[in-house]
The first five atom37 places (N, CA, C, CB, O) and aatype in JSON, in Angstrom:
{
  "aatype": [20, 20, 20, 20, 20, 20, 20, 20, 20, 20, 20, 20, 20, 20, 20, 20, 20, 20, 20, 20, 20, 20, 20, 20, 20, 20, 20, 20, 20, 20, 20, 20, 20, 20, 20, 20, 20, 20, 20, 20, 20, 20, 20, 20, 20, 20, 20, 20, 20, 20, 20, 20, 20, 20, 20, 20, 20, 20, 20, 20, 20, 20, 20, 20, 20, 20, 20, 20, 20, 20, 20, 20, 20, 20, 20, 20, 20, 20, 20, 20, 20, 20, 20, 20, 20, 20, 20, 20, 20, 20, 20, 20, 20, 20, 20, 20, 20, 20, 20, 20, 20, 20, 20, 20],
  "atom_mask": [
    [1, 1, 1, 1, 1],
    [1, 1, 1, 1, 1],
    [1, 1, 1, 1, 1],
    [1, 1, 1, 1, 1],
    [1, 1, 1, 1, 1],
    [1, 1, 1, 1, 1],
    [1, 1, 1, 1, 1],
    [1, 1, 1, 1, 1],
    [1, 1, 1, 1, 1],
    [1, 1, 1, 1, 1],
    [1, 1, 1, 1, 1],
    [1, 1, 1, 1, 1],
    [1, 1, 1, 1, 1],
    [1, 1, 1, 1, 1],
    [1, 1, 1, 1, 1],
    [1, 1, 1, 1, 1],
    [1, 1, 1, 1, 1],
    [1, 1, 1, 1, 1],
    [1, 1, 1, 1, 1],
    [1, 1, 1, 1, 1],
    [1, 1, 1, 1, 1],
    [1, 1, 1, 1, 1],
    [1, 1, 1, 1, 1],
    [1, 1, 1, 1, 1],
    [1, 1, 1, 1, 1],
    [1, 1, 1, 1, 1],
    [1, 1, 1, 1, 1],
    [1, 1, 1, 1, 1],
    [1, 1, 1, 1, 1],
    [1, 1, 1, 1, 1],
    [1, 1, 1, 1, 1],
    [1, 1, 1, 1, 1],
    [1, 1, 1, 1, 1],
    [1, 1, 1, 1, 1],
    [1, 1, 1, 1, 1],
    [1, 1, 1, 1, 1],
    [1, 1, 1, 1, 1],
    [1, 1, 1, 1, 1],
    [1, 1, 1, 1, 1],
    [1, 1, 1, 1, 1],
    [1, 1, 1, 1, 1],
    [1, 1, 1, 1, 1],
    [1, 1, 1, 1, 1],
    [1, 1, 1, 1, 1],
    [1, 1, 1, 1, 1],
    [1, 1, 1, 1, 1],
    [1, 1, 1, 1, 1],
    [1, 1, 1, 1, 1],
    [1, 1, 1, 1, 1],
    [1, 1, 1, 1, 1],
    [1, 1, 1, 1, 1],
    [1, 1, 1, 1, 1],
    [1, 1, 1, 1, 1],
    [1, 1, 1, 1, 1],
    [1, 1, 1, 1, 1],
    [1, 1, 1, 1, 1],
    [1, 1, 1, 1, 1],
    [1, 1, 1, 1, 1],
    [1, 1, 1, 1, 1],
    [1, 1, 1, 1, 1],
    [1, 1, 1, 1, 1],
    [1, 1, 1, 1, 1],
    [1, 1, 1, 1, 1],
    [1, 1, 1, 1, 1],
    [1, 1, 1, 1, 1],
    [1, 1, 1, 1, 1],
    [1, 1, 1, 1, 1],
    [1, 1, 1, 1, 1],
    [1, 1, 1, 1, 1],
    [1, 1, 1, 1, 1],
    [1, 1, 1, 1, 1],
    [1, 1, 1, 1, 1],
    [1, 1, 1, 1, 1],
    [1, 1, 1, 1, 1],
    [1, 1, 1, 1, 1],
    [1, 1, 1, 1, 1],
    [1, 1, 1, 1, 1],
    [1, 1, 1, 1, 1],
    [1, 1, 1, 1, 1],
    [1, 1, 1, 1, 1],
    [1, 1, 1, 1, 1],
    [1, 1, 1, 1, 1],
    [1, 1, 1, 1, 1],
    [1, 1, 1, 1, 1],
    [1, 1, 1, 1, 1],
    [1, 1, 1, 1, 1],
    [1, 1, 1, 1, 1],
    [1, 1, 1, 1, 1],
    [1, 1, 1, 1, 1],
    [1, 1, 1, 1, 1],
    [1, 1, 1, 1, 1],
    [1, 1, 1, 1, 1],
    [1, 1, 1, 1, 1],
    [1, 1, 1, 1, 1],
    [1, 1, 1, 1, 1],
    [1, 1, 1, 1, 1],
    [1, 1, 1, 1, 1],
    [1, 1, 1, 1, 1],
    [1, 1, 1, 1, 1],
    [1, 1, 1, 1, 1],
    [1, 1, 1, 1, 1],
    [1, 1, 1, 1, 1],
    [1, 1, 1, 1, 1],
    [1, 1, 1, 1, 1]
  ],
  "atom_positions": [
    [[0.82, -1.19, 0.0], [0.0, 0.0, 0.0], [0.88, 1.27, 0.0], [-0.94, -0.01, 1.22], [0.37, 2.22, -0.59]],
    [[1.66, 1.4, 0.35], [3.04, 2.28, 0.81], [3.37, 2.5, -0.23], [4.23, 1.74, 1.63], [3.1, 3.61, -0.68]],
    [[4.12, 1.52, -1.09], [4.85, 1.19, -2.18], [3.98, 2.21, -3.11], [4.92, -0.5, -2.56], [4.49, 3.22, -3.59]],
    [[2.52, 1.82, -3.36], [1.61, 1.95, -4.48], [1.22, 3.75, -4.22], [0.11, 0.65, -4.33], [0.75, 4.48, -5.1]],
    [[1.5, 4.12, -3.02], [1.11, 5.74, -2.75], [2.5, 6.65, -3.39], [0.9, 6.09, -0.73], [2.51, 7.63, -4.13]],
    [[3.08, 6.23, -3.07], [5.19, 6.38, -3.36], [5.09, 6.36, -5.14], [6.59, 4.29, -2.55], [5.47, 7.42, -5.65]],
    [[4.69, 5.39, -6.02], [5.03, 5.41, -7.13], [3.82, 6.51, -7.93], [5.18, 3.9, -7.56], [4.1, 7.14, -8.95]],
    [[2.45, 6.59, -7.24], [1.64, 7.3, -7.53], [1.98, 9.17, -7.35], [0.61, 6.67, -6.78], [1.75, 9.99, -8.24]],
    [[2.4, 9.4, -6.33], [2.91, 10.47, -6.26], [4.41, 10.24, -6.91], [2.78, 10.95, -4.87], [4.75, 11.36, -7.29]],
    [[5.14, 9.58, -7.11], [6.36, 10.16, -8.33], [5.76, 10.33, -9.31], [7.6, 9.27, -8.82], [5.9, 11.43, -9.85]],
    [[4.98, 9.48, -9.86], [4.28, 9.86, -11.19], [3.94, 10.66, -11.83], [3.58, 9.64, -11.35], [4.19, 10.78, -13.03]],
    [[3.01, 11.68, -10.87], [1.93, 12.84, -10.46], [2.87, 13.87, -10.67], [1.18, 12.85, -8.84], [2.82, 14.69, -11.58]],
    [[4.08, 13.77, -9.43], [5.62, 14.73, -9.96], [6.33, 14.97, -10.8], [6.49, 14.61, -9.64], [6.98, 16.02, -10.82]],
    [[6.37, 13.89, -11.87], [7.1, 14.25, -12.8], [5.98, 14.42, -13.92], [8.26, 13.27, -13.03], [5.86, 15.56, -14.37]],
    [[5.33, 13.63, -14.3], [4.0, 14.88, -15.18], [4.03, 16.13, -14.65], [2.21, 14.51, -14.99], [4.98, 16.74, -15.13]],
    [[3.52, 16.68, -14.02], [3.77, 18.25, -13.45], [5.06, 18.63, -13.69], [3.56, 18.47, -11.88], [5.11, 19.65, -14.37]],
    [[6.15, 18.18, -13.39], [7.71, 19.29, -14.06], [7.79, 19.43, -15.25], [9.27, 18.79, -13.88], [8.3, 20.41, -15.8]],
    [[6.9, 17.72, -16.24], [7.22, 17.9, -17.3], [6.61, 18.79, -18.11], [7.27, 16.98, -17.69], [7.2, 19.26, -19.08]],
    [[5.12, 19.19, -17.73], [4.23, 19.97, -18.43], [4.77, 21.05, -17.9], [2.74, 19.78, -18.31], [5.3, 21.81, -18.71]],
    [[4.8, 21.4, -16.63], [5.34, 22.53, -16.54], [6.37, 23.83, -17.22], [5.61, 22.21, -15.84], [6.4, 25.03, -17.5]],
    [[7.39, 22.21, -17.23], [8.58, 23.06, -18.39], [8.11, 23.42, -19.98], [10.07, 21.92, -18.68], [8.32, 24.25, -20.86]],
    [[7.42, 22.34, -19.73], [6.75, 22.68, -21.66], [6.46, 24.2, -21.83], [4.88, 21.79, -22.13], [7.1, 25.12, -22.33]],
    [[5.04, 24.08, -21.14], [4.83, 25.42, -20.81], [5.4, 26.38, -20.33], [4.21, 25.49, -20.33], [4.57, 27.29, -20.29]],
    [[6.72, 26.82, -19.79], [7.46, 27.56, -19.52], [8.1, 28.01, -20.74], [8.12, 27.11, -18.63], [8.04, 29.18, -21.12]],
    [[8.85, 26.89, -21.49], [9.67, 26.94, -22.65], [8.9, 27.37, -24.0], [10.3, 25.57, -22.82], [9.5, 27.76, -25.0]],
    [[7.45, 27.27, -23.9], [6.77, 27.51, -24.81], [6.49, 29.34, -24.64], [5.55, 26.45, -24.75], [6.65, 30.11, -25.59]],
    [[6.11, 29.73, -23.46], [5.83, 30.99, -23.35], [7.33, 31.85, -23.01], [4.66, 31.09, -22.21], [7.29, 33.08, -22.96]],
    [[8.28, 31.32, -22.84], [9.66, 32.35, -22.55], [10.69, 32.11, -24.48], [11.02, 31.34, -20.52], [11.78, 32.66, -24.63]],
    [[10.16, 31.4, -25.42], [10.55, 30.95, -26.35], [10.85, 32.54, -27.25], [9.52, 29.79, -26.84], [11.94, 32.77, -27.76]],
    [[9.82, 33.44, -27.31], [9.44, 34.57, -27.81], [9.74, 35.43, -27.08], [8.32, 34.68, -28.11], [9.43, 35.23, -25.91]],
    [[10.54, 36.91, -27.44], [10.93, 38.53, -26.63], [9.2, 38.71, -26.62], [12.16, 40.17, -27.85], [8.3, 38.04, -27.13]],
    [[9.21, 39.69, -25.96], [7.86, 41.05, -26.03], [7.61, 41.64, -27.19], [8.12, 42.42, -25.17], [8.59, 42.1, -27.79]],
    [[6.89, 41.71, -27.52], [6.3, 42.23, -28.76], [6.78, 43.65, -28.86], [4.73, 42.14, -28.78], [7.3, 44.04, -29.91]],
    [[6.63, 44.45, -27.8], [7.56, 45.63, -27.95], [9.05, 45.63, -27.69], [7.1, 46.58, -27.15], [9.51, 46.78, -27.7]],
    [[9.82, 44.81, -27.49], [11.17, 44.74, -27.56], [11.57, 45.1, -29.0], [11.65, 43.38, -27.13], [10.73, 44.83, -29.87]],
    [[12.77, 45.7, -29.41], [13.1, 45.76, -30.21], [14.89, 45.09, -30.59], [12.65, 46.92, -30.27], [15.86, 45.17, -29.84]],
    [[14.83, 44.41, -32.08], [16.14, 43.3, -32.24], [17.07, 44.07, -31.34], [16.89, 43.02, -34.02], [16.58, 44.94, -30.63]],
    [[17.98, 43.91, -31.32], [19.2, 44.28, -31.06], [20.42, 44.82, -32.16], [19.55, 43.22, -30.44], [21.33, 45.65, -32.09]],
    [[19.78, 43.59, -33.51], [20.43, 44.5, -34.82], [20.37, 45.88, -35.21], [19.98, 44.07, -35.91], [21.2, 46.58, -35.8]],
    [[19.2, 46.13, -34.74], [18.43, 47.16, -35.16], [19.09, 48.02, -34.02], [16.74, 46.93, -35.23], [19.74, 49.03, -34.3]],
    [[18.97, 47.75, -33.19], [19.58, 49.34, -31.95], [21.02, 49.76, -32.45], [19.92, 48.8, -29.81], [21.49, 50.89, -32.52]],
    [[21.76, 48.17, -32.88], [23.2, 48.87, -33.22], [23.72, 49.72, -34.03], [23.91, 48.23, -33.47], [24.87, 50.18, -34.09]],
    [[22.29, 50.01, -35.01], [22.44, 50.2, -36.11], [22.27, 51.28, -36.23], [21.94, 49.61, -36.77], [22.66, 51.95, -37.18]],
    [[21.43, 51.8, -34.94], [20.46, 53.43, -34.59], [21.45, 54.51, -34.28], [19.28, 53.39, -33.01], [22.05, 54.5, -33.2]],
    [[21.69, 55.63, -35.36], [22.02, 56.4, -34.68], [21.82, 57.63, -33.55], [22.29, 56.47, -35.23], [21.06, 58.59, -33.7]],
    [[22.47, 57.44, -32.63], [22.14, 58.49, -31.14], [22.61, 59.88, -31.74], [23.26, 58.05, -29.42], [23.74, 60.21, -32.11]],
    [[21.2, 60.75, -31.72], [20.85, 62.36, -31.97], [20.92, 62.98, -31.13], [19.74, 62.77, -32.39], [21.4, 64.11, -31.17]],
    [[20.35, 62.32, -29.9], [20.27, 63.25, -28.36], [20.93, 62.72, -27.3], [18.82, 63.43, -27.72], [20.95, 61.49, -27.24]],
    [[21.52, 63.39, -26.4], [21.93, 63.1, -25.17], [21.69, 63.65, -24.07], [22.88, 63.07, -25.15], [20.86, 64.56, -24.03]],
    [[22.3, 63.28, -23.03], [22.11, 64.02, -21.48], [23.18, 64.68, -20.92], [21.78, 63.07, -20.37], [24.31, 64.2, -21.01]],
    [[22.94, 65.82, -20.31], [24.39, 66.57, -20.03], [24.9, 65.91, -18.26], [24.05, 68.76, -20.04], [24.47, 65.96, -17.11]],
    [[25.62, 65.55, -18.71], [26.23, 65.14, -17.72], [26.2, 66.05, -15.79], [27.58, 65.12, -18.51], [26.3, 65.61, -14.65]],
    [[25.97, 67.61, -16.47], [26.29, 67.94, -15.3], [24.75, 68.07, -14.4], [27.22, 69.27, -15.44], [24.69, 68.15, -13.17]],
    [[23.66, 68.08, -15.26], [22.45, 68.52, -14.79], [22.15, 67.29, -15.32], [21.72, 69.89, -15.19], [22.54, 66.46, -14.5]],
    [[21.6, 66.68, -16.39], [20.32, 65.62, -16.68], [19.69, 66.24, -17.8], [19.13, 65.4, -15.39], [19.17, 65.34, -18.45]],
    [[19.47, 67.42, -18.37], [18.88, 67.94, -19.44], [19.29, 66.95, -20.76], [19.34, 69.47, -19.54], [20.3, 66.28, -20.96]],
    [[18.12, 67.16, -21.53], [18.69, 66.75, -22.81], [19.09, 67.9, -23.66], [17.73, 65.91, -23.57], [18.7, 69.06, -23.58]],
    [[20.17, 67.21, -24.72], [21.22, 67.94, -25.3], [20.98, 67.17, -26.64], [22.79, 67.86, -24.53], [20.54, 66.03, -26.8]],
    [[21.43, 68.22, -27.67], [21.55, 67.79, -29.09], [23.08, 67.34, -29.15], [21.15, 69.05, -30.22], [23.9, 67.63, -28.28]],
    [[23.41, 66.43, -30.56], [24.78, 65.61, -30.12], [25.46, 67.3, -30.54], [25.42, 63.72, -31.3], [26.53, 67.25, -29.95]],
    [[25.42, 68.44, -31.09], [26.28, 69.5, -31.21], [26.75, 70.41, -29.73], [25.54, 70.38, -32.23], [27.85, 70.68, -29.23]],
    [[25.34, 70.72, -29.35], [25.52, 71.32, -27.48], [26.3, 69.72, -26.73], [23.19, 71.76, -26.37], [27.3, 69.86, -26.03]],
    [[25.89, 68.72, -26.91], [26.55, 67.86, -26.0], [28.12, 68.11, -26.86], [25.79, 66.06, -25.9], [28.92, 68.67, -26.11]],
    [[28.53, 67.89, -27.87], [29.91, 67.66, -28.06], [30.62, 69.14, -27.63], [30.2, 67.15, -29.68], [31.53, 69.09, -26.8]],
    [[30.34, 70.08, -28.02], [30.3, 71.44, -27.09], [30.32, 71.25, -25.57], [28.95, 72.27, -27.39], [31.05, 72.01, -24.95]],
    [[29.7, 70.44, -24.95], [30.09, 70.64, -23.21], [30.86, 69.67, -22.66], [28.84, 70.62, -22.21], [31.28, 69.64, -21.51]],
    [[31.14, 68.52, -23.93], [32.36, 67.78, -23.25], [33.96, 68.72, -23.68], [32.37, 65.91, -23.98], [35.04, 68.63, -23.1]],
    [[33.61, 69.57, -24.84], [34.89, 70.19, -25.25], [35.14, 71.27, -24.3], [34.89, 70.72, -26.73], [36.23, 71.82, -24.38]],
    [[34.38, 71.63, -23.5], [34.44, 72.49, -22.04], [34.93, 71.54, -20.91], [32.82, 73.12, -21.53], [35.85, 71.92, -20.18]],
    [[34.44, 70.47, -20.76], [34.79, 70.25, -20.01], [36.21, 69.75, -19.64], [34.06, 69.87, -19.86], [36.74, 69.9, -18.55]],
    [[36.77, 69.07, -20.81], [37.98, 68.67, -21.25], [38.98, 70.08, -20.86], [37.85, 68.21, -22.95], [40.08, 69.91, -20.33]],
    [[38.59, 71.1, -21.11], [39.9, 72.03, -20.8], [39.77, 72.27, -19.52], [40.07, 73.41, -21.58], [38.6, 72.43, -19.16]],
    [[40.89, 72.38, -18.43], [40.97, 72.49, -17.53], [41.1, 73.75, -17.03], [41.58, 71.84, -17.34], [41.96, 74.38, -17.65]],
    [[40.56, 74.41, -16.12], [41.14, 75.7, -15.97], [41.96, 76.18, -15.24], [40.53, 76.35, -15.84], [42.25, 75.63, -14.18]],
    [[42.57, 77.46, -15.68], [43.6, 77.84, -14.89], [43.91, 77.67, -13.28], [43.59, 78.97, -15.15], [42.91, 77.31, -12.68]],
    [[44.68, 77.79, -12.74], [45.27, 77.52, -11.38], [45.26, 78.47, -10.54], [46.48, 77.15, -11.39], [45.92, 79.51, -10.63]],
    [[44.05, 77.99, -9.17], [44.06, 79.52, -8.34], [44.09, 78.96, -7.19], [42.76, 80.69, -8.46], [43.21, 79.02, -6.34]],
    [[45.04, 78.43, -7.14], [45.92, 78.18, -5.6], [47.03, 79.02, -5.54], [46.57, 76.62, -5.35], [47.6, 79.08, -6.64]],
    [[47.59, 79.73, -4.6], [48.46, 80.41, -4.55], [49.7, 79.8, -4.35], [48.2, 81.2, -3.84], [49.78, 79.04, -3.38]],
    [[50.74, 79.99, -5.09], [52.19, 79.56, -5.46], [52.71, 78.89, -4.02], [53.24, 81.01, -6.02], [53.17, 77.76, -3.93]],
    [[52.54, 79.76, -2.99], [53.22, 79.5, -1.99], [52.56, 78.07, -1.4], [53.21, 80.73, -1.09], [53.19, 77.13, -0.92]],
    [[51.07, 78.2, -1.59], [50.26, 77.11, -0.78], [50.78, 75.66, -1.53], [48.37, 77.38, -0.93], [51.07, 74.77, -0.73]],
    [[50.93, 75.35, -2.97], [51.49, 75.01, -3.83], [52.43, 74.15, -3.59], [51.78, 75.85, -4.35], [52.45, 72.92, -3.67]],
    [[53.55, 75.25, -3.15], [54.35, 74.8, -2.66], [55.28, 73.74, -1.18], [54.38, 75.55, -2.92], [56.34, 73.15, -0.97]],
    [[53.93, 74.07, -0.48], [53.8, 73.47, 0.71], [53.43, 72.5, 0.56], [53.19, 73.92, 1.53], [53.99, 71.61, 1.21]],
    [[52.21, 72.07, -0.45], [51.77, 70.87, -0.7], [52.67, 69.74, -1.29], [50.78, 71.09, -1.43], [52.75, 68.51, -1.18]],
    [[53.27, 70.66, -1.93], [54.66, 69.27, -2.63], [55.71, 69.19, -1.09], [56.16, 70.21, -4.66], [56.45, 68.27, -0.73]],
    [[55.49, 70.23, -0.55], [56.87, 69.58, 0.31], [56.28, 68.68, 1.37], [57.93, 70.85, 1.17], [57.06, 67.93, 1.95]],
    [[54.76, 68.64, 1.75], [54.31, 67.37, 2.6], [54.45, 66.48, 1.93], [53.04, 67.24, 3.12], [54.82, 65.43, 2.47]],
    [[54.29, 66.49, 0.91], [53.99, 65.32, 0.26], [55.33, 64.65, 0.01], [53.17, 65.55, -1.0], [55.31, 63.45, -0.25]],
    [[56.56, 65.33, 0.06], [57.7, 64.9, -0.47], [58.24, 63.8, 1.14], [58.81, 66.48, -1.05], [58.75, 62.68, 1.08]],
    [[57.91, 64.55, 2.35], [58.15, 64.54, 3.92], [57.28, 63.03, 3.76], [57.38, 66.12, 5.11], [57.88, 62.11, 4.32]],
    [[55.9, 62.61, 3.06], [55.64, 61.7, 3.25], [55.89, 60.64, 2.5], [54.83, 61.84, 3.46], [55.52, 59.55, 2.94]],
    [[56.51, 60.69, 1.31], [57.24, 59.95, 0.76], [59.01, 59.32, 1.37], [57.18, 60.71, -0.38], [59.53, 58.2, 1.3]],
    [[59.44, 60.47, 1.87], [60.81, 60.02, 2.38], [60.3, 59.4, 4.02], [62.1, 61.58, 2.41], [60.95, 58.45, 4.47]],
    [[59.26, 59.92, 4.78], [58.91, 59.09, 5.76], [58.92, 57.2, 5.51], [57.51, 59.68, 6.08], [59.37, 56.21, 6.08]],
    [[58.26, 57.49, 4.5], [57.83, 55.88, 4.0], [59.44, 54.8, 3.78], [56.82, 56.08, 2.05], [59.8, 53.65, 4.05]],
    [[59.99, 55.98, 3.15], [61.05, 55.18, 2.81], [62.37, 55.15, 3.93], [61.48, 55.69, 1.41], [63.39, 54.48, 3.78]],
    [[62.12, 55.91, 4.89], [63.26, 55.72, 5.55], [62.23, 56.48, 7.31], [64.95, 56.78, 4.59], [62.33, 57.62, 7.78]],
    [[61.62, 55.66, 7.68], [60.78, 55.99, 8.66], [61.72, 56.22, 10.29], [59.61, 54.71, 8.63], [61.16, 56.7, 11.28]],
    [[63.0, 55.82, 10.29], [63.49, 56.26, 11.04], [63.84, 57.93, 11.53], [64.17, 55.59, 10.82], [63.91, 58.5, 12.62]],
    [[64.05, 58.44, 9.78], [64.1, 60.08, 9.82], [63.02, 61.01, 10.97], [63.64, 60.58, 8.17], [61.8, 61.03, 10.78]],
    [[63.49, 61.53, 11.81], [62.65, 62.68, 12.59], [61.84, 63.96, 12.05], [63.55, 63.28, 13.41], [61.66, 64.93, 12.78]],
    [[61.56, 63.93, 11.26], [61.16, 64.85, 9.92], [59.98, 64.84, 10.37], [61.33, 64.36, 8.28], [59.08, 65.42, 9.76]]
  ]
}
């Protein structure tokens, strides 16, 4: 009686995974109807963009325009002396490293 409940429920189990998967494989077989190929995106050329510094959209001329701003760096308004201090910690922590006995 044991035996006969045991082979009845494997049975029952594997019909059910098997239909199951059918039906899984049958409905995940196909994208979304609104998806679009992937050939097709590579193929698309990008007109508009986003500016990096805000989120606005940008035409690709204003966008190539605000990366060519951003690319130049501007001039230097730290004062010479401050400048200068900064390289010499930095030099104090480099020779620390390398010779950590120095009292420096």
């Amino acid at each position: 009686m044991k035996c006969i409940k045991f082979l009845v429920l494997s049975i029952s189990t594997v019909i059910l995974v098997v239909v199951g998967s059918y039906w899984g494989t049958k409905v995940m077989a196909l994208p979304p109807v609104e998806d679009i190929p992937e050939e097709i995106l590579r193929t698309e050329i990008i007109t508009i963009a986003r500016s990096p510094i805000d989120g606005k959209p940008l035409t690709a001329t204003e966008y190539a325009e605000l990366q060519a701003q951003l690319q130049t760096s501007p001039p230097r308004k730290l004062n010479a002396q401050i400048r200068d201090q900064i390289f010499l910690l930095r030099l104090r922590k480099a020779l620390l490293q390398i010779f950590p006995f120095l009292g420096i």
